[in-house]
Every structure is written in structure tokens, then in C-alpha cells.
N, CA, C and O atoms as a GROMACS GRO file, in nm:
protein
  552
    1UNK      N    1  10.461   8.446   5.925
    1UNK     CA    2  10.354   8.499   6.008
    1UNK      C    3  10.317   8.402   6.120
    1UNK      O    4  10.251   8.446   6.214
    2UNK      N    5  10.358   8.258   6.116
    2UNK     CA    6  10.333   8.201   6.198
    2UNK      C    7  10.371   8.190   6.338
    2UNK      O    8  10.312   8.119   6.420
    3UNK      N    9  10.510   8.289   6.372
    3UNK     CA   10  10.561   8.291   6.421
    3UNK      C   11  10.518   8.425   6.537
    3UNK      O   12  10.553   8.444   6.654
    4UNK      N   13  10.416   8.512   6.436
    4UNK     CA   14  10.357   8.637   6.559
    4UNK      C   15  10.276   8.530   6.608
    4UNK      O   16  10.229   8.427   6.561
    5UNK      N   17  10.276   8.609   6.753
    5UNK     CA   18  10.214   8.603   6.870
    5UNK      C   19  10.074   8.657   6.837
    5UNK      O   20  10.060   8.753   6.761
    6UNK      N   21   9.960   8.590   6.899
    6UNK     CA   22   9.835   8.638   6.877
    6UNK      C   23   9.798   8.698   7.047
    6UNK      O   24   9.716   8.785   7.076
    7UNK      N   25   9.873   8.631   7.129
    7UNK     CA   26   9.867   8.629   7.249
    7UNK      C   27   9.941   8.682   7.339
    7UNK      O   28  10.038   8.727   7.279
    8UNK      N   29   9.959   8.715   7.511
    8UNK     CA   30  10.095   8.702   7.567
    8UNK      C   31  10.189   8.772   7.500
    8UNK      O   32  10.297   8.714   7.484
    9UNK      N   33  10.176   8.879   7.459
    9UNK     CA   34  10.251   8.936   7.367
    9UNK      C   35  10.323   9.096   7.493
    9UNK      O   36  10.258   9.163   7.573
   10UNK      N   37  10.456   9.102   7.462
   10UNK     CA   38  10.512   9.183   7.542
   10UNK      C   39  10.449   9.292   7.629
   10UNK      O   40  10.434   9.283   7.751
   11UNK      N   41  10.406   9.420   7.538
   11UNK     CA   42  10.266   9.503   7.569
   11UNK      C   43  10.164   9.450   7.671
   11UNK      O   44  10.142   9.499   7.782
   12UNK      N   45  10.108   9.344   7.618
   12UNK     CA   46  10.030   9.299   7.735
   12UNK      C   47  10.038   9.251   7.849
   12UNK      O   48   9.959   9.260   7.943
   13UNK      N   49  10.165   9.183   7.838
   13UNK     CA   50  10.200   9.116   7.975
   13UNK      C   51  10.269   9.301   8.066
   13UNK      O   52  10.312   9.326   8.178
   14UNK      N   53  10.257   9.340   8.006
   14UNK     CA   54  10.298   9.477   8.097
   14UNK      C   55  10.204   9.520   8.190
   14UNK      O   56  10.221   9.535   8.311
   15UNK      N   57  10.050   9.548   8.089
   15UNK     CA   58   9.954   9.577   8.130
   15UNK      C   59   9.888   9.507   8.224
   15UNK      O   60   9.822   9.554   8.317
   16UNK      N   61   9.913   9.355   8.189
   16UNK     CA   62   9.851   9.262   8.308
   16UNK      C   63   9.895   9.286   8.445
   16UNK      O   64   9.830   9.294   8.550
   17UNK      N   65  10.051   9.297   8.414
   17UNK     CA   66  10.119   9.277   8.521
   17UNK      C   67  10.072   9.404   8.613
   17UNK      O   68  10.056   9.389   8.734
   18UNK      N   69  10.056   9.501   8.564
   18UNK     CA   70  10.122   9.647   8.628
   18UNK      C   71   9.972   9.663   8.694
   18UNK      O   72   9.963   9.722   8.801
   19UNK      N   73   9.814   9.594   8.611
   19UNK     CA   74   9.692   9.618   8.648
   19UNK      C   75   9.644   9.532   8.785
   19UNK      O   76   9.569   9.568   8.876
   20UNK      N   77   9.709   9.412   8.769
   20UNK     CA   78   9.713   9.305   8.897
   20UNK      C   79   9.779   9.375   9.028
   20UNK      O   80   9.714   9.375   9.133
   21UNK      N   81   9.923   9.440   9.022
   21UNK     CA   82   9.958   9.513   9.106
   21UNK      C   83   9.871   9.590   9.144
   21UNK      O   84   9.851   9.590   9.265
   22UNK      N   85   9.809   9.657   9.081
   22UNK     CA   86   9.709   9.779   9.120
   22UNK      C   87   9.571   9.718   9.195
   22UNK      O   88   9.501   9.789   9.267
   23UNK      N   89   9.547   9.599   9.173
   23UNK     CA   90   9.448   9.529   9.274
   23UNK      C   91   9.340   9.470   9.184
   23UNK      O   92   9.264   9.386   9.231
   24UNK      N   93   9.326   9.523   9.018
   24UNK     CA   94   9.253   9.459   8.963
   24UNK      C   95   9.281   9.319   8.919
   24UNK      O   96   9.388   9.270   8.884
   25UNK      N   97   9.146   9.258   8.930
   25UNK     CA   98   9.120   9.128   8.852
   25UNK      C   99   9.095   9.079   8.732
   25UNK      O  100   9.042   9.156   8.652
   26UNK      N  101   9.117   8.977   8.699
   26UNK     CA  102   9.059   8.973   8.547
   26UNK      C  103   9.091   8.838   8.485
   26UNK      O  104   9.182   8.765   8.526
   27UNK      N  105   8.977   8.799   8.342
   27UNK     CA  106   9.032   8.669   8.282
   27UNK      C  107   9.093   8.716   8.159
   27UNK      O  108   9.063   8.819   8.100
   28UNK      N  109   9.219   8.599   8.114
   28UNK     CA  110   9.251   8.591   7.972
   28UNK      C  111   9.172   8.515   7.868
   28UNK      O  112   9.154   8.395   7.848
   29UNK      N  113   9.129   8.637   7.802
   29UNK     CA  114   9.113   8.532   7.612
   29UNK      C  115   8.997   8.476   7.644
   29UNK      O  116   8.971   8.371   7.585
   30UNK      N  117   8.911   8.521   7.731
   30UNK     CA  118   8.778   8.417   7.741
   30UNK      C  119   8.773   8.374   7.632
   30UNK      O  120   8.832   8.442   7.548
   31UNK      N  121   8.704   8.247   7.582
   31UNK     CA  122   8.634   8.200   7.465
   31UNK      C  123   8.478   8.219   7.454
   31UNK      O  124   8.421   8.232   7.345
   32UNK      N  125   8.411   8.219   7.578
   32UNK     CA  126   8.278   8.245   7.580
   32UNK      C  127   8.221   8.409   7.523
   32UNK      O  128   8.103   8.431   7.497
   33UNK      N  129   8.344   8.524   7.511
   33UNK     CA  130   8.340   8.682   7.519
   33UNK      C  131   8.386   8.690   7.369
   33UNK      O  132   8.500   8.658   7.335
   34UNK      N  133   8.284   8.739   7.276
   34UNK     CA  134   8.285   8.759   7.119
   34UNK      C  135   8.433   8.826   7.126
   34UNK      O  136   8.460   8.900   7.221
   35UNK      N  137   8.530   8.800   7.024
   35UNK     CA  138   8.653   8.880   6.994
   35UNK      C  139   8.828   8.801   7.071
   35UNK      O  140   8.946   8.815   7.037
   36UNK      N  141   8.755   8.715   7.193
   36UNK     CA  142   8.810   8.656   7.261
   36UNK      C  143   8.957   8.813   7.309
   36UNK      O  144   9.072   8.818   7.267
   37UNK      N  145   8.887   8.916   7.404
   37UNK     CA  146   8.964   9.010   7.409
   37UNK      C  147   9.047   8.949   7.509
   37UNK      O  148   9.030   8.847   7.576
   38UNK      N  149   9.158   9.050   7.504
   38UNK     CA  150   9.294   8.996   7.573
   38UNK      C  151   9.315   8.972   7.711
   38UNK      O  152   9.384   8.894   7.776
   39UNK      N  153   9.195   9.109   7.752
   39UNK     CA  154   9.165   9.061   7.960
   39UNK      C  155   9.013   9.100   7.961
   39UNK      O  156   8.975   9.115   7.845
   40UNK      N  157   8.956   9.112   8.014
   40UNK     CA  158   8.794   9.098   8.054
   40UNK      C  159   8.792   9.084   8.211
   40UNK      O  160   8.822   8.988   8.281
   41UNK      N  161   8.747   9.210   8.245
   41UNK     CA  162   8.706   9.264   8.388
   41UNK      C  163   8.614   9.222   8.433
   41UNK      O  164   8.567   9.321   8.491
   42UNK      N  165   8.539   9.131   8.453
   42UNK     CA  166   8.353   9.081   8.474
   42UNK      C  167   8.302   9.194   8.570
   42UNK      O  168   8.201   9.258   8.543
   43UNK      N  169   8.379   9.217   8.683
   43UNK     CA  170   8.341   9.322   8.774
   43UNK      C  171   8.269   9.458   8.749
   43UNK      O  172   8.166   9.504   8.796
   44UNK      N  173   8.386   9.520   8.629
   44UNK     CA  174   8.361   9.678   8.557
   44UNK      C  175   8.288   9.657   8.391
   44UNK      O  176   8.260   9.743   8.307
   45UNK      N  177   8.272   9.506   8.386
   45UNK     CA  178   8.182   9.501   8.261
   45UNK      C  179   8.255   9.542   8.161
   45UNK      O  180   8.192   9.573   8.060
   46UNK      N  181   8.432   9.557   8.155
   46UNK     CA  182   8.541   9.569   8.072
   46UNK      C  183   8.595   9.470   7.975
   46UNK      O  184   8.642   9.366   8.021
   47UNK      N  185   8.594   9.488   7.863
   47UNK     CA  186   8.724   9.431   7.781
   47UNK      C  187   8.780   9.519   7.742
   47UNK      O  188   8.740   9.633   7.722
   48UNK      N  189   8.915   9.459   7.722
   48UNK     CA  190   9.036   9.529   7.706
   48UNK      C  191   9.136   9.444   7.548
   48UNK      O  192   9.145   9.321   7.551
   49UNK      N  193   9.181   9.497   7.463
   49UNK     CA  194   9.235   9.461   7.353
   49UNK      C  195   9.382   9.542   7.360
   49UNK      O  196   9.396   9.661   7.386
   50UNK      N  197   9.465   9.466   7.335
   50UNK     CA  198   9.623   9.545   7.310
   50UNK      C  199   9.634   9.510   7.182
   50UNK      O  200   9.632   9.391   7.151
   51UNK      N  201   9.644   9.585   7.111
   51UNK     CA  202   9.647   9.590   6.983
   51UNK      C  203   9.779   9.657   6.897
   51UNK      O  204   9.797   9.777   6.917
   52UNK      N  205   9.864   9.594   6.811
   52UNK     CA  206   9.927   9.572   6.707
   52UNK      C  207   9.924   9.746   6.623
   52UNK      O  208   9.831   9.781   6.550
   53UNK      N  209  10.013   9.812   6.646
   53UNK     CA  210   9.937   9.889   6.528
   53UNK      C  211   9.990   9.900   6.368
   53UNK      O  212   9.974   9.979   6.274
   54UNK      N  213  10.049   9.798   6.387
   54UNK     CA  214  10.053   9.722   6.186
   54UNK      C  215   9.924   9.627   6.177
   54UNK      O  216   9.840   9.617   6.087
   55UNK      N  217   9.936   9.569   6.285
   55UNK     CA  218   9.848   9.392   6.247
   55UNK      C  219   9.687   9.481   6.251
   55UNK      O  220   9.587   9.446   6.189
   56UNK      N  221   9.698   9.588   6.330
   56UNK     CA  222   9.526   9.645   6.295
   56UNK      C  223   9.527   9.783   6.256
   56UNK      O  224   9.449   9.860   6.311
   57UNK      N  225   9.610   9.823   6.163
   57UNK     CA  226   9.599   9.918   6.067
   57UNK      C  227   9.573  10.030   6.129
   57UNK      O  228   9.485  10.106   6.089
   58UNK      N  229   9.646  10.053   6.235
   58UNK     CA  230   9.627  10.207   6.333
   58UNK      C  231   9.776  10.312   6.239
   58UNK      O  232   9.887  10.293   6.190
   59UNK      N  233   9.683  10.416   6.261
   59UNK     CA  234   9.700  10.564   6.131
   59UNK      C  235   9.814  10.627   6.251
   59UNK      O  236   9.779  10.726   6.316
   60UNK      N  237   9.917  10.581   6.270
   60UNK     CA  238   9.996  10.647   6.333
   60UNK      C  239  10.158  10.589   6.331
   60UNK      O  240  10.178  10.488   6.264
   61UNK      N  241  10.250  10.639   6.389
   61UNK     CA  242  10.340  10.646   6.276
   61UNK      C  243  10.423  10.499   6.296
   61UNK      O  244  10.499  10.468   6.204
   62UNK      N  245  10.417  10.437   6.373
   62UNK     CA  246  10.420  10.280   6.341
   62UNK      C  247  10.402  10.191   6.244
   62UNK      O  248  10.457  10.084   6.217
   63UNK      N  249  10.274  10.283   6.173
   63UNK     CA  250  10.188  10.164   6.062
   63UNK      C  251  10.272  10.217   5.934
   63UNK      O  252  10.312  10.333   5.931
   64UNK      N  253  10.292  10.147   5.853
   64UNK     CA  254  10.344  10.118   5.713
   64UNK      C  255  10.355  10.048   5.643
   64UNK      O  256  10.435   9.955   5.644
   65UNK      N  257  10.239  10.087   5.526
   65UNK     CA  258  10.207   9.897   5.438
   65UNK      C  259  10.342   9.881   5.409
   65UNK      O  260  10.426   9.970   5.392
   66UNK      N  261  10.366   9.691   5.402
   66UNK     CA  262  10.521   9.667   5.296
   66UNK      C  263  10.502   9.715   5.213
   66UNK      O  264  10.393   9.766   5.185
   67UNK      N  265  10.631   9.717   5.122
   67UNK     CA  266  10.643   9.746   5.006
   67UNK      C  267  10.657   9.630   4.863
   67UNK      O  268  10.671   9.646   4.742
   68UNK      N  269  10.646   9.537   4.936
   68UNK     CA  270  10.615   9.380   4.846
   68UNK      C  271  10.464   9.361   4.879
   68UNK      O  272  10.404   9.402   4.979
   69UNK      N  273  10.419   9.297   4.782
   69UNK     CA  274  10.302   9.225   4.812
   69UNK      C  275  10.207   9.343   4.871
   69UNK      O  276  10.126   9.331   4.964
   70UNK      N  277  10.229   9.433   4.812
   70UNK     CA  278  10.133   9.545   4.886
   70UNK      C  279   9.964   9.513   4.886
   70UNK      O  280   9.881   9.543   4.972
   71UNK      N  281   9.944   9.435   4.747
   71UNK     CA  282   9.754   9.398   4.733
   71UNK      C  283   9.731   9.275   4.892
   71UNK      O  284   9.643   9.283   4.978
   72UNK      N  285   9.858   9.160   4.880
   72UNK     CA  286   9.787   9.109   5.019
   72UNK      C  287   9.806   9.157   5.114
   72UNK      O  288   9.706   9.156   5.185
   73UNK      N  289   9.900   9.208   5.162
   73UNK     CA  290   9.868   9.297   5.276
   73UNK      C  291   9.768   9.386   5.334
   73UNK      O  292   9.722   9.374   5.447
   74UNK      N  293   9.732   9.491   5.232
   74UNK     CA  294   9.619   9.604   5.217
   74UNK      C  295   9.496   9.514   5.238
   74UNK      O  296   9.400   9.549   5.306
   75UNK      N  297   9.506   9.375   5.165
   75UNK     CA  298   9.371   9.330   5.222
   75UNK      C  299   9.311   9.257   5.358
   75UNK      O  300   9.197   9.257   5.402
   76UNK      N  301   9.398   9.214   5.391
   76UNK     CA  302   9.480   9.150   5.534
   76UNK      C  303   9.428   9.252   5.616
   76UNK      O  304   9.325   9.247   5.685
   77UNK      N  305   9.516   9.353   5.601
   77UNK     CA  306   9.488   9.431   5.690
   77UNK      C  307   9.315   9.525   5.686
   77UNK      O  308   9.239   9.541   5.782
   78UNK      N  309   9.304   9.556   5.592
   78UNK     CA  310   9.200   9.586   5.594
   78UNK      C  311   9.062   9.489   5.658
   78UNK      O  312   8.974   9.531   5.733
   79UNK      N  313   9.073   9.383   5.617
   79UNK     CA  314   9.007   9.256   5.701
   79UNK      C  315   9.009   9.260   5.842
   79UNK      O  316   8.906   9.267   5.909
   80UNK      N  317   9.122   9.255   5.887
   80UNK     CA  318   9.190   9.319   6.041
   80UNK      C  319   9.023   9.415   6.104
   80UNK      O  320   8.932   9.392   6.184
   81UNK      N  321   9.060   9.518   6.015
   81UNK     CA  322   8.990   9.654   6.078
   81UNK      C  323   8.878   9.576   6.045
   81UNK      O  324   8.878   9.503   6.144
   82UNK      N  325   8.817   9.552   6.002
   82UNK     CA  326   8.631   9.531   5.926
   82UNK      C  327   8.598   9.362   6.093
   82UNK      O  328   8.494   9.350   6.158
   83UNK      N  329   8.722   9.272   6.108
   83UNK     CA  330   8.726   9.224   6.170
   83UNK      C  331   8.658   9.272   6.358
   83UNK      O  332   8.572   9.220   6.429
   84UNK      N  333   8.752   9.391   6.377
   84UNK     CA  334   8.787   9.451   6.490
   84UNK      C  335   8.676   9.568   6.513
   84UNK      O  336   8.673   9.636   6.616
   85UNK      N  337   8.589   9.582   6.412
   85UNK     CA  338   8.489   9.690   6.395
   85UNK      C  339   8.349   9.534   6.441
   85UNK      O  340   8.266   9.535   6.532
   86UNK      N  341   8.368   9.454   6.365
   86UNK     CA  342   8.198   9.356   6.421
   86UNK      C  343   8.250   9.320   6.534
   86UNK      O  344   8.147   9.338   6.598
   87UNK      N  345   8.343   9.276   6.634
   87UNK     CA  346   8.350   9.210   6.760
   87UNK      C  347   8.303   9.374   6.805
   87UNK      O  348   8.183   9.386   6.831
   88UNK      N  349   8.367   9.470   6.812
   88UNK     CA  350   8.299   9.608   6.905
   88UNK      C  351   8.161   9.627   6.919
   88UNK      O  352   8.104   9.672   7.019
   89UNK      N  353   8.094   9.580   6.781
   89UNK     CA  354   7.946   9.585   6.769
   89UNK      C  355   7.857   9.527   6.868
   89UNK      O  356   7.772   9.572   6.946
   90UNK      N  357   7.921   9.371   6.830
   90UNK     CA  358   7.881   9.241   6.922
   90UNK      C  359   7.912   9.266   7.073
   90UNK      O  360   7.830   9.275   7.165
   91UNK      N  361   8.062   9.276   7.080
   91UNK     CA  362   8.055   9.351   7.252
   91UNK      C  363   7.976   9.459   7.294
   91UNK      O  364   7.968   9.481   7.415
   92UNK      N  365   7.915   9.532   7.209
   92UNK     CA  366   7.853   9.696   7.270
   92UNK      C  367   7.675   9.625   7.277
   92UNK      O  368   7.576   9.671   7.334
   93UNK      N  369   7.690   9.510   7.201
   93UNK     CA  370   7.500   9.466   7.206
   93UNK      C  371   7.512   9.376   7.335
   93UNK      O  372   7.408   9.371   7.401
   94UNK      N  373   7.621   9.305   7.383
   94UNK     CA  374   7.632   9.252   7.484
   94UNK      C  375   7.656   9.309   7.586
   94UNK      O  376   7.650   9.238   7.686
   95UNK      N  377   7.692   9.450   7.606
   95UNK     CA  378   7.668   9.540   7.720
   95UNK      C  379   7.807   9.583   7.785
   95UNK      O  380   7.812   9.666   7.876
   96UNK      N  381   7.930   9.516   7.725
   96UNK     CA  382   8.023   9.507   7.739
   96UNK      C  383   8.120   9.648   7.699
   96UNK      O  384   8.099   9.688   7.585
   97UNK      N  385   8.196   9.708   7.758
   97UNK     CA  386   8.218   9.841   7.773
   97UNK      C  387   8.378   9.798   7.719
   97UNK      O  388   8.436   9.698   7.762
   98UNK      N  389   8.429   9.882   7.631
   98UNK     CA  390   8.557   9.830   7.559
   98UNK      C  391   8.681   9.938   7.552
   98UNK      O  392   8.675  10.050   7.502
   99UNK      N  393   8.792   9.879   7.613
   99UNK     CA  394   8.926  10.022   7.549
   99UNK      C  395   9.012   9.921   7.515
   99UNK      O  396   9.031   9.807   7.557
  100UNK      N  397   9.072  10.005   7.407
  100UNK     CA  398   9.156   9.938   7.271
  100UNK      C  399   9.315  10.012   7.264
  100UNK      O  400   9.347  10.092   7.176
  101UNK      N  401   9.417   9.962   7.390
  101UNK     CA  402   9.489   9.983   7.433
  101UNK      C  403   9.639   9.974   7.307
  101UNK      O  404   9.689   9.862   7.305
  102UNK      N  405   9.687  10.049   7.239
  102UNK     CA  406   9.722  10.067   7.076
  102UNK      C  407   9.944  10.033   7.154
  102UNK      O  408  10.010  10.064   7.253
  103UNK      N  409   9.960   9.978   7.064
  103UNK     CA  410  10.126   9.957   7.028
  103UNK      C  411  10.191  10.087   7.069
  103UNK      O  412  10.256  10.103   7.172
  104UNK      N  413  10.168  10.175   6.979
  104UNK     CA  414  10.239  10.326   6.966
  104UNK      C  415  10.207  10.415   7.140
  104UNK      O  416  10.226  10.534   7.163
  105UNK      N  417  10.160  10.316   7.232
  105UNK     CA  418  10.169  10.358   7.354
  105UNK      C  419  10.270  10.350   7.469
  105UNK      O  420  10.283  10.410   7.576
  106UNK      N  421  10.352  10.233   7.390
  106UNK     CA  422  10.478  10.149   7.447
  106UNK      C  423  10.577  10.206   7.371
  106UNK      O  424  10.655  10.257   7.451
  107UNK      N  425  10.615  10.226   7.258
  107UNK     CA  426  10.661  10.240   7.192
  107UNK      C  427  10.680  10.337   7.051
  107UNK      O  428  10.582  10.349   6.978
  108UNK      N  429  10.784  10.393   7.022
  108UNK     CA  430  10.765  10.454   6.894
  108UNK      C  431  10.821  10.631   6.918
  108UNK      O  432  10.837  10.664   7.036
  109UNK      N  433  10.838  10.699   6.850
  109UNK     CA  434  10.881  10.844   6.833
  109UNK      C  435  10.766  10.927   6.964
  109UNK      O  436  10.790  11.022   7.039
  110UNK      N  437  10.618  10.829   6.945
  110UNK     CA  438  10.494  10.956   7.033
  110UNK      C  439  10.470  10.874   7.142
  110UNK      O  440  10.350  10.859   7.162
  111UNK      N  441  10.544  10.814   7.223
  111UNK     CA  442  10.492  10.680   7.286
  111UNK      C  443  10.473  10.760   7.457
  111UNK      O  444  10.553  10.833   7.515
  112UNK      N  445  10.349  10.717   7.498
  112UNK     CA  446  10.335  10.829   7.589
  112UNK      C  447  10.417  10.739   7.754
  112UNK      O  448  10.423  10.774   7.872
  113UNK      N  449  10.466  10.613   7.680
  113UNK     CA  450  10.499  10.536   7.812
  113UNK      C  451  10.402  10.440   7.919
  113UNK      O  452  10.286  10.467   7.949
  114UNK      N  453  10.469  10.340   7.959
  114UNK     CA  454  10.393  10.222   7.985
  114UNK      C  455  10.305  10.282   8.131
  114UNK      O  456  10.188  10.256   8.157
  115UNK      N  457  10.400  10.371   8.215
  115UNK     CA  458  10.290  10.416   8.360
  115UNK      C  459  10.260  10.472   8.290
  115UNK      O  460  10.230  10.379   8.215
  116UNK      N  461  10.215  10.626   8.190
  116UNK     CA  462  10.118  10.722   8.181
  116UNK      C  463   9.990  10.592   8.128
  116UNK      O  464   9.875  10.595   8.172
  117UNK      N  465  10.040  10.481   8.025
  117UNK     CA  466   9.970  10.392   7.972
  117UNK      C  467   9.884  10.350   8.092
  117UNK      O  468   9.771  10.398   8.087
  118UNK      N  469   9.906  10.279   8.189
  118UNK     CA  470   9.863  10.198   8.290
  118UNK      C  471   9.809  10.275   8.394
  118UNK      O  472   9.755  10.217   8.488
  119UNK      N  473   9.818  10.443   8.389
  119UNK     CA  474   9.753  10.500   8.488
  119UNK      C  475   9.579  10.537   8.399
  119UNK      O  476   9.464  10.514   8.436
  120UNK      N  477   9.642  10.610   8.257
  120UNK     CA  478   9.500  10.608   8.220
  120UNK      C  479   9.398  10.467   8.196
  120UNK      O  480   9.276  10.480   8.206
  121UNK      N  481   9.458  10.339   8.166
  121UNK     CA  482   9.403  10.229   8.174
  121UNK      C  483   9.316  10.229   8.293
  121UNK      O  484   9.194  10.212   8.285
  122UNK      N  485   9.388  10.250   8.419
  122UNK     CA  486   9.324  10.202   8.524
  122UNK      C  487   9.183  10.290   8.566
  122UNK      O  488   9.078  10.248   8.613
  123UNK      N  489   9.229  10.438   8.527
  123UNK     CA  490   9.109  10.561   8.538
  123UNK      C  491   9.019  10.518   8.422
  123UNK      O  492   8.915  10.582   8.438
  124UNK      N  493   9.006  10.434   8.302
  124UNK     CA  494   8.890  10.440   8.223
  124UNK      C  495   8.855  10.316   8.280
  124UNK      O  496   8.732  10.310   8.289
  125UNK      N  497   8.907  10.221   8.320
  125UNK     CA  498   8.851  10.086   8.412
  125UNK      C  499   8.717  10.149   8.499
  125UNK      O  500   8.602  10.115   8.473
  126UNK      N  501   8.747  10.230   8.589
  126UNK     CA  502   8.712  10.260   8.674
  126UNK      C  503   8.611  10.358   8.664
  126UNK      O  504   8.525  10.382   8.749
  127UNK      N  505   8.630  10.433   8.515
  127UNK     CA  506   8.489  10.533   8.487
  127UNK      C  507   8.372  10.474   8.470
  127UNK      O  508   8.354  10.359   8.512
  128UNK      N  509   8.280  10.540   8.410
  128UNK     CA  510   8.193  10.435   8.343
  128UNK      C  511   8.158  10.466   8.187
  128UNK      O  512   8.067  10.416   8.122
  129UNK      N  513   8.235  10.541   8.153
  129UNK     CA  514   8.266  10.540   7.984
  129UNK      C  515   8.265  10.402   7.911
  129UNK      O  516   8.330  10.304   7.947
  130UNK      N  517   8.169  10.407   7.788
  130UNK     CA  518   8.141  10.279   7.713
  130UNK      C  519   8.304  10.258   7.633
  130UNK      O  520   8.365  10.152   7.623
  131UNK      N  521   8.334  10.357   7.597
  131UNK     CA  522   8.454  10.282   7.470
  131UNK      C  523   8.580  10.426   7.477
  131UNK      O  524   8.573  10.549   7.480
  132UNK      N  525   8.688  10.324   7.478
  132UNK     CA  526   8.792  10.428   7.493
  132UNK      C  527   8.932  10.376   7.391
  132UNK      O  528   8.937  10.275   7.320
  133UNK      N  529   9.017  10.459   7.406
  133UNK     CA  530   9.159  10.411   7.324
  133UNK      C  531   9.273  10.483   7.396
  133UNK      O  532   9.255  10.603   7.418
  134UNK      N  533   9.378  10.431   7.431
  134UNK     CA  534   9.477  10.444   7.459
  134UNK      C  535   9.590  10.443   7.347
  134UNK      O  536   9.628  10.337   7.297
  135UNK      N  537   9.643  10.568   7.309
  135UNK     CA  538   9.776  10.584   7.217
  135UNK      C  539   9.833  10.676   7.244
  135UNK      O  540   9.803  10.761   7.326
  136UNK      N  541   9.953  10.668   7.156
  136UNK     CA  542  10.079  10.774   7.133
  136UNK      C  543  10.052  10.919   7.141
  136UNK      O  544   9.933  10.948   7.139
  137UNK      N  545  10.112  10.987   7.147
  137UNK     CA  546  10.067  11.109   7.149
  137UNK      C  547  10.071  11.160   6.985
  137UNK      O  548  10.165  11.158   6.906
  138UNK      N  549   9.927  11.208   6.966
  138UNK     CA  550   9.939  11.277   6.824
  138UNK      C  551   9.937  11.422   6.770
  138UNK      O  552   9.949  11.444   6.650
   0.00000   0.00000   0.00000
């Protein structure tokens, strides 16, 4: 496990890349921003999370507990979610407006593709909707 990426991780560097083209700005990983999300808009009052959908237990067809060690995993992961549920809290009391940009968007049997990905990214940037998610098609 030491070897996943917590960071800089393929997915994201897509999104960075493709959102910078588009003219937006933004920081990585603040440390000062509860959750330390992956880009943070200061402008649109955005964070943004690319998210894993094994490492955070997203119900779509990517995710599949192992089949070893199934008790640490299930708890791992479950921790994950209970994790990823108090930073949303903490960001939503801090005023901070959040989309949770999912794996199975890049990738996978429902994957709706990195432009449909990066066009709706950029339209919920730009709304003023508090909380959104980007995935696969279900």
C-alpha cells in the first residue's frame, strides 16, 4: 500500500491539466483547507476531490472488496467513507462548496470519458451549486 499514490495521481493530473487550459486557477493539497482536497478554487469557493473508487468505497462497478483479508479491508474502507463524510461536514461549515470527481469517470465498462468529465467539472465550477459528483454512467 505504500506504494499508492495519495496524490498526483493520473485522473487528476488530467483534470488539472485540461481545467488550467480552460483558464481556471487553483491550489494543490492546501494544508490550511480541512481534507487537504486535491485542487481548491479560492475564486468559486471550490474544492475538488478525485477520488479512488476502491480506496473510497464508491457502489459502482469498479469497487470490489478482496477476497483475502476481507475484515481489514471492509474496515479500511469503511473508515475511508466515515473519513470522507467529516471533511464534507467541516468544508460545508466553512462555506466551502465541494464536487467529488469519482475513478469510474475515466475509466471502466460506464466511464463517461475524460472531456464529458472536464466539461461537466467546469459547468459545476461555475454554478453555484453547494455539492456535486461526477461518475460513470449508471
Amino acid at each position: 500500500m505504500s506504494g499508492i499514490r495519495g496524490r498526483d495521481t493520473g485522473p487528476e493530473r488530467l483534470i488539472r491539466s485540461a481545467l488550467h487550459r480552460l483558464g481556471f486557477r487553483f491550489r494543490l493539497h492546501p494544508a490550511d483547507v480541512p481534507g487537504r482536497p486535491d485542487l481548491i478554487l479560492p475564486r468559486y469557493n471550490a474544492a475538488l476531490f478525485v477520488h479512488g473508487c476502491f480506496w473510497h468505497g464508491h457502489d459502482c462497478s469498479l469497487f470490489r472488496l478482496p477476497g483475502t483479508h476481507r475484515e481489514f479491508w471492509r474496515t479500511k474502507i469503511r473508515r475511508n467513507i466515515e473519513r470522507d463524510a467529516e471533511v464534507a461536514r467541516l468544508l460545508a461549515q466553512l462555506g466551502w462548496r465541494q464536487l467529488t470527481i469519482w475513478e469510474c469517470a475515466f475509466r471502466g465498462p460506464d466511464s463517461i470519458g475524460i472531456e464529458e468529465a472536464v466539461r461537466r467539472t467546469a459547468r459545476w465550477i461555475t454554478s453555484r451549486r453547494g455539492r456535486g459528483e461526477i461518475r460513470g454512467r449508471t
